[in-house]
N, C-alpha and C positions, 0 to 999 in steps of 0.2 A: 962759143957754144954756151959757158955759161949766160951770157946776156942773153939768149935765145932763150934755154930754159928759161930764166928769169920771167920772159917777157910772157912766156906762154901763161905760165904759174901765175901772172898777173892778170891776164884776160879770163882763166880759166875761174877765176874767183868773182870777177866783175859779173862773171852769166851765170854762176851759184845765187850771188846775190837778186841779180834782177828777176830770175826764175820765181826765189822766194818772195818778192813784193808782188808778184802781179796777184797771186791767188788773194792776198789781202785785200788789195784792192778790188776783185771781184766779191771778196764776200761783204764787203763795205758796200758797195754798189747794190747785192740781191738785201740787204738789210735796208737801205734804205728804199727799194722796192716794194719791201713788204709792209713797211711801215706805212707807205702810200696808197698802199691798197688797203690794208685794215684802217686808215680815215678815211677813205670812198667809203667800203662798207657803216659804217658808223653813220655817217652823213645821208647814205640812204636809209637807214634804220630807223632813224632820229621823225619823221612825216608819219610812220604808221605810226609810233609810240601815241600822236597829239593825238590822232583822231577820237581813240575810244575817252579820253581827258574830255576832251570837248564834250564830249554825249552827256558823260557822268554828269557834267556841270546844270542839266536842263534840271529843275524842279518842279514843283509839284504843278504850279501853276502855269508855266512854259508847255509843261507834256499837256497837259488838261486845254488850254489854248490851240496848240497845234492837233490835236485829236480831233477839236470841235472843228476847225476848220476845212482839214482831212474830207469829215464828216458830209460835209457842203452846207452850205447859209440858207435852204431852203427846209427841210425837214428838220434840222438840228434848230434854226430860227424858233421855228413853231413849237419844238420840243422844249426850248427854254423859256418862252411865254408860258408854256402851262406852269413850268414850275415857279416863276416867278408872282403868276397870277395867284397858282394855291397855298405858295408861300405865307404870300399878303392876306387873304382869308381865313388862314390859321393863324396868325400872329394876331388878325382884330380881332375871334374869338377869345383864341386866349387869354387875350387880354379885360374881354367883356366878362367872360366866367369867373375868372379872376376877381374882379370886383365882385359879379355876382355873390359870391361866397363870404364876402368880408365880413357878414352880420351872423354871428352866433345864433342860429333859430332854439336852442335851449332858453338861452336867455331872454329872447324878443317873447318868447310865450311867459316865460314868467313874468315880463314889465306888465304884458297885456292883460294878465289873473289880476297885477296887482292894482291896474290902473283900473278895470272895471269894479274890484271890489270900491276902493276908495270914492273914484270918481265917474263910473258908471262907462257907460259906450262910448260917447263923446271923448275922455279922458283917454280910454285903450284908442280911438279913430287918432286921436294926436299926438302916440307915440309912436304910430304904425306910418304916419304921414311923415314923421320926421328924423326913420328909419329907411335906409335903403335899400335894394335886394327884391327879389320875387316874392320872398316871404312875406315880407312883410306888406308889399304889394295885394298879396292874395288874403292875409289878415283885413286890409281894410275893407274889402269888398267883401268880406262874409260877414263886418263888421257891420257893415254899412244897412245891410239888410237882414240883420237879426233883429228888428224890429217886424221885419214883416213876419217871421217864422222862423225854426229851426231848418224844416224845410228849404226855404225860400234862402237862406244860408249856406245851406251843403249846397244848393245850385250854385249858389252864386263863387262859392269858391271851387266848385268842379269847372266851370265854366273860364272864369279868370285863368286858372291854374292850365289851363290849356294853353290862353291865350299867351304866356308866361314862357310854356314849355315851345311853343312858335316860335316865340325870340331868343329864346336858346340854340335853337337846331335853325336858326336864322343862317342862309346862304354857305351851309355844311354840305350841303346839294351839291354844288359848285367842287368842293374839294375831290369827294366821289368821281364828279364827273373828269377832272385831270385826270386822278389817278387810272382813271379808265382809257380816257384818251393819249396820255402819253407813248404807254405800251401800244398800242395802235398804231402812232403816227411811225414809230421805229420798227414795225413789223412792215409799214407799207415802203417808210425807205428803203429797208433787205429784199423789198420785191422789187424795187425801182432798180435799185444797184446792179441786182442781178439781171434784168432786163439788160440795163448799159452793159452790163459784160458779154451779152450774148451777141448784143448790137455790133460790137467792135469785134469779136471773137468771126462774124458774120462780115463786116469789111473786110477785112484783114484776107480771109480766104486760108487762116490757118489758126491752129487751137495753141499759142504760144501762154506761157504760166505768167508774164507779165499781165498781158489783158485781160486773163481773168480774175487776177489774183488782187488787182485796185479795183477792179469793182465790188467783190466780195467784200473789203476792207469796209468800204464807203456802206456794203453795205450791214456788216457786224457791227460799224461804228453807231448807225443809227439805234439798232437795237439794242443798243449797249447802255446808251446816254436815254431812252427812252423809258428802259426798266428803272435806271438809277432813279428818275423824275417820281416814280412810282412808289419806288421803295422807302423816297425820303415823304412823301404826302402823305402815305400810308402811314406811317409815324405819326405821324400826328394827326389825322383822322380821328386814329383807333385813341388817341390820348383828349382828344375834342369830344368823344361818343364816349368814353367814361366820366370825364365831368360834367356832360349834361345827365348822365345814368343817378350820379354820385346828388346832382342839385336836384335831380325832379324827387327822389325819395325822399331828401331832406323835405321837399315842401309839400310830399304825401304824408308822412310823418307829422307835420308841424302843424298842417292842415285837421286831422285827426285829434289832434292836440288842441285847435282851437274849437272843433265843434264840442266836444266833450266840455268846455269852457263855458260853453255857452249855457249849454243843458245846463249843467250845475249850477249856474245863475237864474236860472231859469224858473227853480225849483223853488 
């Protein structure tokens, strides 16, 4: 009997024990489940995070590229020749005024007082000749013909001084005219766009926001980049039409300067 007890007392602990291991081992088992499913979750995480990276990365010149593109190569085309054209028309002005202006007309009237006291017409004609600038320009020709009269002087530099202000306001037509036609060409691709969107809205046989909504793009794109061609010519227009403002006074002023020059030599 006692070995019987014994024996039981001995099995009866072996199924205490094995009872107690299994629940470990299940929870060892749901642990390393979870652990496998929160790296699935992670690893599908990890694709949305790059996208919006990738975006951010496009700069100024990428976005501006891809817009104009968008855009279409037909209207947007035509849109950046204008700006290129009035570009280049404002930059040779600029550049012609610029010089225009380099010769102090204070000072060109004083050489020319001083040149006709000392050494008479001739002396003021060959400082006027070998000065550059409209001023000085329109000094020779009132020069040239103050022998015939005072008269015959103030014509001769109202006349010149015209022909002076011509070449100033030289191919400034041109810039007007972009800034005019740009805006234009990007109001007629927003009527074109929208056209194609009604086109396709019309195949289709249903009013879906996809179809309408690329061509509306195509066509705010054009109006967009149409105005900007506008706004940047514009600029400088209005900065081309103050330095010819700023020259022709300087050479009505200077002009004024030389007739009263004359008279008092005169006398």
């Amino acid at each position: 009997m006692k070995r019987l007890f014994s024996l039981l007392t001995i099995f009866a602990l072996i199924f205490v024990q094995s009872n107690q291991a299994f629940p470990i081992q299940d929870e060892m088992e749901m642990m390393e489940q979870d652990s496998v499913q929160t790296t699935e979750m992670v690893e599908m995480e990890e694709p949305v995070m790059e996208e919006p990276v990738e975006e951010e990365q496009l700069n100024f010149h990428q976005e501006l590229k891809k817009r104009f593109i968008e855009g279409g190569p037909g209207f947007m085309g035509i849109v950046l020749l204008c700006l290129i054209l009035g570009l280049a028309i404002a930059i040779e002005r600029i550049i012609y005024l610029n010089l225009s202006t380099t010769t102090d007309s204070s000072k060109l009237t004083s050489d020319v007082e001083a040149a006709i006291k000392s050494g008479g017409i001739n002396a003021a004609k060959e400082v006027c000749r070998n000065t550059p600038g409209p001023v000085a320009s329109i000094f020779y020709q009132g020069l040239d013909r103050s022998s015939e009269g005072i008269e015959s002087a103030e014509k001769a530099v109202i006349s010149y001084g015209g022909v002076q202000m011509g070449q100033l306001e030289k191919n400034v037509s041109w810039i007007s005219l972009f800034i005019a036609l740009a805006p234009m060409l990007g109001f007629m691709g927003t009527v074109i766009g929208m056209i194609q969107a009604f086109d396709k809205i019309e195949a289709a046989g249903d009013m879906q926001p996809s179809l309408v909504a690329g061509g509306i793009k195509v066509a705010l794109l054009t109006t967009v980049f149409g105005l900007i061609v506008a706004i940047i010519l514009q600029i400088f227009y209005n900065y081309i039409i103050a330095k010819i403002d700023s020259i022709v006074n300087d050479m009505e002023n200077a002009s004024i300067d030389l007739m009263d020059i004359l008279v008092n030599n005169k006398k």
